[in-house]
C-alpha positions as CSV (number, residue, x, y, z in Angstrom):
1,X,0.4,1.2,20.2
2,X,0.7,3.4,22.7
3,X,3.6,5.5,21.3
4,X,0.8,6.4,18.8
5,X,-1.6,7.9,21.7
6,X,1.0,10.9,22.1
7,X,-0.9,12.0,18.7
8,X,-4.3,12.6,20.5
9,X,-7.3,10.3,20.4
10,X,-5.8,6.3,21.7
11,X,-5.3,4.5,18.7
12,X,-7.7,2.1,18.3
13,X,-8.1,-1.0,15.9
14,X,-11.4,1.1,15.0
15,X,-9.5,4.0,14.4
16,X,-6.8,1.9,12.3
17,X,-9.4,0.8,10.0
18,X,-11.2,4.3,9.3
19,X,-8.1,5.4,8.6
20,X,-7.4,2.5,6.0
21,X,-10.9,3.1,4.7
22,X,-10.3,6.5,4.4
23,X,-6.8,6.1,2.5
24,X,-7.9,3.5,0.0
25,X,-11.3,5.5,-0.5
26,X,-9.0,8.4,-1.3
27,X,-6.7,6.9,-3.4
28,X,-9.2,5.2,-5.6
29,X,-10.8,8.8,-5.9
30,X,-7.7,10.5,-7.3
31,X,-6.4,7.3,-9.3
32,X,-10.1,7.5,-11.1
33,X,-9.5,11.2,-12.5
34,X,-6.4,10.1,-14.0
35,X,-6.2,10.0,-18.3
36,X,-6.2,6.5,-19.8
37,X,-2.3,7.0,-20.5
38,X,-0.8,8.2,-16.7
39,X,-1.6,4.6,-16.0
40,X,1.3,3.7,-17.6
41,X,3.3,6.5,-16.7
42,X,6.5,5.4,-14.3
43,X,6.0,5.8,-10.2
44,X,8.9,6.0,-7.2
45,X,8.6,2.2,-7.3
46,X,11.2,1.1,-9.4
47,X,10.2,-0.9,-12.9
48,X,6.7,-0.2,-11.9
49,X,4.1,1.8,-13.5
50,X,1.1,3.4,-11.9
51,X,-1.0,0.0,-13.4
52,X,2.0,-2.2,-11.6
53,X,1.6,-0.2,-8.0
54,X,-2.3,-0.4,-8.1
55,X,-2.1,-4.3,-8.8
56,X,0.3,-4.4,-6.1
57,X,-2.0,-2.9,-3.7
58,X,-4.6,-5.2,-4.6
59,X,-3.0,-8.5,-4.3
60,X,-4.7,-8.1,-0.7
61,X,-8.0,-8.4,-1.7
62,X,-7.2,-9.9,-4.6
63,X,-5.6,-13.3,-3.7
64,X,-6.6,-15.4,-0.6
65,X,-4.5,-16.7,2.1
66,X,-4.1,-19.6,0.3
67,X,-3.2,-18.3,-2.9
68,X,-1.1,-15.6,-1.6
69,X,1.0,-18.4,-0.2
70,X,0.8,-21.0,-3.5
71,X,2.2,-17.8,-5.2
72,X,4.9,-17.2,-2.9
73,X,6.1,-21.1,-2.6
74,X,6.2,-20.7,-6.9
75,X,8.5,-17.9,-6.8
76,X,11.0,-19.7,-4.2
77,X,9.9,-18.2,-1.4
78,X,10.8,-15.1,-2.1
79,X,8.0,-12.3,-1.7
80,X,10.0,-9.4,-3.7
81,X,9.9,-11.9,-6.5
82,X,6.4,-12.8,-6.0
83,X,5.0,-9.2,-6.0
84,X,6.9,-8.2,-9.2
85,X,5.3,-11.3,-10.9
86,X,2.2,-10.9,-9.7
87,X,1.6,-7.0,-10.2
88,X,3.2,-7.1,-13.5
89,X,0.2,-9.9,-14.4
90,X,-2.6,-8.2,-12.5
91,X,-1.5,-5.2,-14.0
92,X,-2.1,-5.7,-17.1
93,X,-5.7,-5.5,-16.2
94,X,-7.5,-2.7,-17.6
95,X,-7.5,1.1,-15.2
96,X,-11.6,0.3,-15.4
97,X,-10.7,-3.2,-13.7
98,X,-8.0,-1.8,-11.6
99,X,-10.5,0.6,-9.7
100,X,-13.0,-1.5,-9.3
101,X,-11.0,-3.6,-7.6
102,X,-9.7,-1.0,-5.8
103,X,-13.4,0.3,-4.7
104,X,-14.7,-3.5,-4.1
105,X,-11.6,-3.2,-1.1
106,X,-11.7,-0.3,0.1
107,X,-13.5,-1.9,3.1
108,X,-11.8,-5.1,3.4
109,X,-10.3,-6.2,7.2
110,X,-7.9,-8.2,5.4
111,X,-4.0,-6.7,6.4
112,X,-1.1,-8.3,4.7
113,X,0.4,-11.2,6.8
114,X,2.0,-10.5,9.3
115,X,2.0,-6.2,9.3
116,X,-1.2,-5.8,11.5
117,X,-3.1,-2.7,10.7
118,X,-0.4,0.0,11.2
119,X,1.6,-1.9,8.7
120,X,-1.5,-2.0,6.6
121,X,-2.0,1.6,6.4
122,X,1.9,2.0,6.0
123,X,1.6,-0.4,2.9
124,X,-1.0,2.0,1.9
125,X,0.2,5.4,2.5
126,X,3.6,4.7,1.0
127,X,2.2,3.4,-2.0
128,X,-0.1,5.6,-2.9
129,X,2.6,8.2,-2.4
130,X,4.9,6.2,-4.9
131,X,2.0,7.0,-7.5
132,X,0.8,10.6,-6.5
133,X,4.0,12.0,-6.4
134,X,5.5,10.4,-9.4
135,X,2.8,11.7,-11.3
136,X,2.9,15.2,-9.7
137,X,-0.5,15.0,-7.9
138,X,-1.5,17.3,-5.1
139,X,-2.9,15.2,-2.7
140,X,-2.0,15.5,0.6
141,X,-2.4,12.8,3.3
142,X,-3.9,13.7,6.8
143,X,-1.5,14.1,9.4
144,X,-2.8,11.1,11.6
145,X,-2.1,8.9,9.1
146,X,1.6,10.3,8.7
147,X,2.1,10.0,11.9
148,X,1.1,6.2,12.4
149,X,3.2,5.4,9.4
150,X,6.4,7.1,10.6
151,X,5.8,5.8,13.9
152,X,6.0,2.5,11.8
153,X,8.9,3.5,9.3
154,X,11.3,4.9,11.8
155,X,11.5,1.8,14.2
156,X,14.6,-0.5,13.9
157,X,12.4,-2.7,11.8
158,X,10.8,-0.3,9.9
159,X,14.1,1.1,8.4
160,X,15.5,-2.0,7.9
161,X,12.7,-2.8,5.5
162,X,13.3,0.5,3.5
163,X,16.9,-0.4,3.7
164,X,18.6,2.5,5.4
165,X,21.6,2.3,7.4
166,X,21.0,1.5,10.9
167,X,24.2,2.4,12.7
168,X,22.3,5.1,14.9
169,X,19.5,3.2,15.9
């Protein structure tokens, strides 16, 4: 973390978690002015549609440890399997369900395994841009958050996960 304190304030867990407050609060906000049909309008997440992406995002709070891991060992083991599965079922919930959801864990400490809290906000921040931009939305996210998540997306790691080349790095 303390790449991220070149940014201003030290980052803090504390810090971490307004922040992820903050973004899911957000999010929830915009997603709940949408019309009935952009819920089903495609987003940068390929195959998914705004429902599919919400759903996604939810599987935190959603599932428990326990569950999240019963799901995984019934799609092989393999989590890109899983999620598509799994958000394609939750997702089918209605956009009343879907927010309420999304309000209900706004708050929640839970991070996915093994991300931490920057990975959490990253998880969250990219996401929510799949959705927002897809559909043309204005929303802008604060520059402290941008800069946690490309401190996150631009390590060796990070792009290897987004599957860009790496011969630079």
């Amino acid at each position: 973390m303390a790449e991220l304190e070149r940014y201003g304030a030290p980052m803090t867990d504390s810090r971490l978690r307004n922040m992820i407050t903050a973004e899911r609060r957000e999010l929830a906000a915009v997603l709940s002015g949408l019309p009935e049909e952009s819920w089903n309008a495609p987003t940068l997440c390929a195959g998914w549609r705004v429902r599919e992406v919400v759903a996604h995002m939810e599987m935190l709070y959603r599932y428990s440890t326990a569950r999240f891991l019963a799901e995984l060992a019934r799609s092989g083991g393999r989590f890109d399997r899983m999620a598509d599965r799994r958000a394609r079922q939750d997702g089918s919930a209605s956009p009343h369900e879907l927010l309420l959801v999304m309000a209900e864990g706004a708050e929640s400490a839970r991070t996915p395994l093994g991300v931490g809290l920057t990975g959490s906000l990253t998880h969250d921040v990219i996401h929510g841009l799949d959705v927002t931009v897809a559909l043309g939305l204005d929303r802008r996210v604060p520059e402290d958050r941008l800069r946690v998540v490309l401190d996150v997306i631009t390590t060796p790691k990070g792009l290897k996960s987004f599957g860009a080349p790496q011969d630079d790095v």
